[in-house]
C-alpha positions, 0 to 999 in steps of 0.5 A: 736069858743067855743069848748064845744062841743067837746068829752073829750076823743078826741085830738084837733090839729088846725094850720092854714097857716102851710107847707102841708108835716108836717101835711100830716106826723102828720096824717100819724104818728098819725093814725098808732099810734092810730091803733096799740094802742100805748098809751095803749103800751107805759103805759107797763114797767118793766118786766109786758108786755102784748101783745096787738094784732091790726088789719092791717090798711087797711079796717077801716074808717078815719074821717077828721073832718074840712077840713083846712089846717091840713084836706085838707092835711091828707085826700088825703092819707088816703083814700088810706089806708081806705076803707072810708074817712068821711071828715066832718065839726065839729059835736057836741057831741050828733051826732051819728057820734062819735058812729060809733064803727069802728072810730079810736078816741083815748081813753086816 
């Protein structure tokens, strides 16, 4: 599947025939990771920090974009911690879909 479609500055994570629970913590781990910026964090050291100040979790949107093995096993928990879960199939870059101020897409 050619993936030129695919913003540069999104994270592309495929595995197929995988164990649900690992996934299922991936996307845990990895959407509190995102929220609480932790990139941006972990690029601080020595004596400079600044203070990066994120909201709670709770309330923002989550897109699960392919619903395969990883999807399938990330969304039934984040819709518990989202107020909306878009579970999508892949979208080329044009779509006003990776517009959406609120997506937690990571900036890297």
């Amino acid at each position: 599947m050619p993936l030129n479609w695919l913003s540069s500055n999104v994270r592309l994570v495929n595995n197929s025939e995988v164990y649900v629970e690992k996934p299922r913590e991936f996307a845990i781990m990895s959407k509190l990771a995102l929220n609480a910026r932790l990139s941006e964090k972990c690029g601080t050291s020595g004596r400079q920090w600044e203070q990066v100040f994120t909201p709670l979790i709770r309330g923002k949107s989550l897109s699960v974009i392919g619903l395969g093995g990883m999807g399938q096993a990330a969304w039934p928990h984040a819709r518990h911690e989202s107020s909306d879960v878009l579970r999508q199939e892949p979208l080329p870059s044009s779509s006003e879909f990776w517009s959406c101020p609120n997506l937690m897409i990571n900036h890297m």
